[in-house]
C-alpha positions as CSV (number, residue, x, y, z in Angstrom):
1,X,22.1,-0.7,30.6
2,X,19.9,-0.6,33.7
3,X,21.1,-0.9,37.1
4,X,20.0,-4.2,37.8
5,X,21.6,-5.6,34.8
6,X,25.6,-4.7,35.6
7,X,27.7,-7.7,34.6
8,X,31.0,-5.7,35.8
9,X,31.4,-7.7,39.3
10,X,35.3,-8.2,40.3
11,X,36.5,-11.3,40.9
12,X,38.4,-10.7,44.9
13,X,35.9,-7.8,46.2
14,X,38.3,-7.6,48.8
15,X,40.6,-5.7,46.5
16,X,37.6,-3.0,45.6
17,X,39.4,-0.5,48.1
18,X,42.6,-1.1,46.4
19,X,41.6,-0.6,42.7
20,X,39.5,2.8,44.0
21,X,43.2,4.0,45.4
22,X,44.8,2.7,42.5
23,X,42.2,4.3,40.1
24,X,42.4,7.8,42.0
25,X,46.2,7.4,41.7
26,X,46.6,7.4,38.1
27,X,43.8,10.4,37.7
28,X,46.0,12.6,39.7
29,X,49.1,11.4,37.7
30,X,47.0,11.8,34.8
31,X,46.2,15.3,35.6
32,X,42.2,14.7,35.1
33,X,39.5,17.0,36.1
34,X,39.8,16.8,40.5
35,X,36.5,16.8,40.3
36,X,36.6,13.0,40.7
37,X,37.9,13.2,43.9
38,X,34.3,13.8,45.6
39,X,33.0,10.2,44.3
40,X,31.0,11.5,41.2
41,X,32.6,10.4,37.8
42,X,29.4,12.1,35.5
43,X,31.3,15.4,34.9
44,X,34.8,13.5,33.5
45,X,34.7,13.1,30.2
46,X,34.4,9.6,28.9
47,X,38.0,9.7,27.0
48,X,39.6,10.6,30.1
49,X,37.4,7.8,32.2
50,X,39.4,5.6,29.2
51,X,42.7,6.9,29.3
52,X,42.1,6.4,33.6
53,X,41.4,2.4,33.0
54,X,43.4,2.2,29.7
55,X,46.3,3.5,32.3
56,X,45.2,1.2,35.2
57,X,45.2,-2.0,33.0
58,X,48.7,-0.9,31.6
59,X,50.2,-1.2,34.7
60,X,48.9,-3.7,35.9
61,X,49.9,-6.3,33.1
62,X,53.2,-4.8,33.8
63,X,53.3,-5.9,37.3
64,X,52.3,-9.0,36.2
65,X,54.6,-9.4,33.4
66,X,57.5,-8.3,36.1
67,X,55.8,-10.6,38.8
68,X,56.2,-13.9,36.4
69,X,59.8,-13.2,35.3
70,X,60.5,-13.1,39.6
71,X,59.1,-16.2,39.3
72,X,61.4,-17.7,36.9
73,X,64.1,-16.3,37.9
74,X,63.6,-18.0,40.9
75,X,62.8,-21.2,39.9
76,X,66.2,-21.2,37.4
77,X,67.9,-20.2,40.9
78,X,66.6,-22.6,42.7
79,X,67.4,-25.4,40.4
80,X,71.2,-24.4,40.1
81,X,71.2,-24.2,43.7
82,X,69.6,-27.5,43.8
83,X,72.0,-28.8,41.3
84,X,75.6,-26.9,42.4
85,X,74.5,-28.8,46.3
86,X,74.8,-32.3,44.9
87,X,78.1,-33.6,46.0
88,X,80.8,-33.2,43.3
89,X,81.2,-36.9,43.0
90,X,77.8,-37.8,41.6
91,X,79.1,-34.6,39.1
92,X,82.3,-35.6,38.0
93,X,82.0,-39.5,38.1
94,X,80.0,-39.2,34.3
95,X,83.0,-37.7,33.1
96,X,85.8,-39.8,34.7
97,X,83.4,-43.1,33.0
98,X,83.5,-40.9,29.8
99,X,87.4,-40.9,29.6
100,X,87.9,-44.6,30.4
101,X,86.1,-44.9,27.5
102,X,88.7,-43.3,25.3
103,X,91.3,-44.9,26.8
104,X,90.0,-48.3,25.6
């Protein structure tokens, strides 16, 4: 594909610097070639270019994964704290209707 045709644009380019940090991170881990270190990607071999992104996307639907069950875990916290700060009358007076019922 030529140059002017790339289609790979990120969505935030604010995060570009990030995702280069984050990219070089899991190369080291990875134990890839340093050579990548001075910018220049052409003498990495393209499985371990893959196993580099393959690695990056991994943990990143982790964090995400991880990020959405804080989120509910939240919310269910929220709503018992929501519901345990109701006075205990509005709580109990269901029940006390409930066994006048049974008595009749």
């Amino acid at each position: 594909m030529a140059e002017g045709q790339k289609r790979n644009n990120r969505l935030i380019p604010q995060a570009a610097a990030a995702l280069d940090q984050f990219k070089y991170e899991v190369a080291t881990e990875l134990g890839i070639n340093p050579e990548y270190k001075t910018g220049y990607w052409g003498n990495i071999s393209a499985r371990e270019c893959g196993a580099v992104g393959g690695h990056m996307v991994r943990r990143m639907i982790a964090a995400a994964e991880q990020s959405l069950v804080d989120q509910a875990a939240s919310n269910v916290r929220a709503a018992f704290q929501q519901a345990f700060s109701q006075p205990l009358s509005n709580v109990t007076a269901p029940a006390q209707q409930q066994g006048a019922n049974l008595n009749q």
